[in-house]
C-alpha positions in Angstrom: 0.0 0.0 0.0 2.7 2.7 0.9 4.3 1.6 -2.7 1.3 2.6 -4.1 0.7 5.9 -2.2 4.6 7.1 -3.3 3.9 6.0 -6.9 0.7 8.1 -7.0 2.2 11.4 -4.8 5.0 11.1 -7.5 2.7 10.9 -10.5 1.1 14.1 -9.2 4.3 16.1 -8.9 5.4 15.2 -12.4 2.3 16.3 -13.4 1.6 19.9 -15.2 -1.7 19.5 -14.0 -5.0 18.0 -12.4 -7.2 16.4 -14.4 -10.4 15.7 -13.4 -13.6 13.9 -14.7 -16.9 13.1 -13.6 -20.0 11.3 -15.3 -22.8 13.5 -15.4 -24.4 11.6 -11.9 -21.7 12.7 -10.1 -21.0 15.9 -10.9 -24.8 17.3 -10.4 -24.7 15.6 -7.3 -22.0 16.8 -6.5 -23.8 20.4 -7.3 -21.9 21.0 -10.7 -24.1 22.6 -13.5 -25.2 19.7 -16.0 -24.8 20.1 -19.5 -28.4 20.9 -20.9 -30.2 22.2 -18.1 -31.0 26.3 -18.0 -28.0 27.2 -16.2 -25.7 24.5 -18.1 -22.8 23.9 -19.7 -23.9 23.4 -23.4 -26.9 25.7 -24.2 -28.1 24.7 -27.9 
């Protein structure tokens, strides 16, 4: 497990940045805008 944690805390300082995804459950659950909705991401 500790090999693990290092590998990952490693991957995230050679990183240039976070990058983070969600399926649209979670992220309106999680009190994200959707993507169709009135107040939403895409507007069409």
């Amino acid at each position: 497990m500790n090999y693990a944690i290092e590998r990952a805390a490693q991957w995230l300082s050679d990183a240039n940045g976070p990058l983070i995804t969600a399926d649209a459950g979670m992220g309106v659950d999680s009190r994200l805008p959707d993507y169709r909705g009135n107040e939403g991401f895409w507007r069409g």
